[in-house]
C-alpha positions in Angstrom: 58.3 175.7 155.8 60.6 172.8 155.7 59.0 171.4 158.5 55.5 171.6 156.6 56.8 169.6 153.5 58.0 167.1 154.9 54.4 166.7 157.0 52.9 166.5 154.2 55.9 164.3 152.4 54.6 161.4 155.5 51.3 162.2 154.8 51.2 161.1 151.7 53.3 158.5 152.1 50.7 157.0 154.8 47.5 158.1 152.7 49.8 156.0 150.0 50.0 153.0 152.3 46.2 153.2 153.1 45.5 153.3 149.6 47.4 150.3 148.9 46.1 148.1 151.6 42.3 149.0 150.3 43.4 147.9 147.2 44.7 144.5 148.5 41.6 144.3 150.6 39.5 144.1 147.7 41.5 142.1 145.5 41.0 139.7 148.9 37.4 140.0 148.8 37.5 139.5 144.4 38.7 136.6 144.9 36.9 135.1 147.7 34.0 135.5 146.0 31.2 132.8 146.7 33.3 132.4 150.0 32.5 135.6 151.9 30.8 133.7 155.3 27.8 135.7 156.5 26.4 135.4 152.7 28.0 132.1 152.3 26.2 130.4 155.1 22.8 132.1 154.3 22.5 130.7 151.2 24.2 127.1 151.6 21.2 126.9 154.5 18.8 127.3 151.7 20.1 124.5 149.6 20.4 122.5 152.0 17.1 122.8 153.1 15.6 122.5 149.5 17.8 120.0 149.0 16.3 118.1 152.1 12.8 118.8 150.4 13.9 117.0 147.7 15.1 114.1 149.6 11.8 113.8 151.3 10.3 113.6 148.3 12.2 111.0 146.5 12.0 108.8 149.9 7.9 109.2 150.1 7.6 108.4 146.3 9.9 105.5 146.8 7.3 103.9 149.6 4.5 104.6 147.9 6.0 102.4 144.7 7.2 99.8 147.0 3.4 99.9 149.0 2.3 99.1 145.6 4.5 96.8 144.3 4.1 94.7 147.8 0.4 94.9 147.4 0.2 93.9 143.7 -1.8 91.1 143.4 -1.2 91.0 139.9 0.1 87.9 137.6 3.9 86.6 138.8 5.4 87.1 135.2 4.5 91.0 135.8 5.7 90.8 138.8 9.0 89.2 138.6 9.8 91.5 135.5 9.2 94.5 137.6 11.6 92.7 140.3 14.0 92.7 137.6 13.4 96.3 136.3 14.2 97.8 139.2 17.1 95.6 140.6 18.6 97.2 137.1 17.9 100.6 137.8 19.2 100.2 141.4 
């Protein structure tokens, strides 16, 4: 019988152990958060390429304002005020 309690003594001892290192494990994982990889990557690929999108954007409706500014054929005061509007905002 002595034999049998101190099986199961070690046993619990190791199911102890296992216990405890799941528990780390997941206060690992808490705190990673945002920063587990597989989901990580999946999602930063998505910004990125919406992010791209974006940029696309702004860079197509910036040549189509400068197309149109080069091609005004307007009076030179309008002109050299919108020069200066936008050297400003630059």
């Amino acid at each position: 019988m002595n034999d049998l309690n101190t099986a199961k003594t070690a046993a619990d001892k190791i199911v102890n152990i296992v216990v405890d290192v799941r528990d780390e494990v997941d206060k690992v994982k808490k705190a990673l958060g945002d920063y587990l990889v597989p989901a990580n990557i999946s999602l930063r690929a998505e910004e990125i390429a919406a992010m791209n999108n974006n940029f696309q954007n702004i860079t197509e409706d910036s040549n189509k304002i400068n197309k149109s500014f080069n091609d005004f054929d307007g009076d030179k005061q309008v002109k050299s005020s919108i020069e200066e509007t936008i050297k400003k905002n630059k």
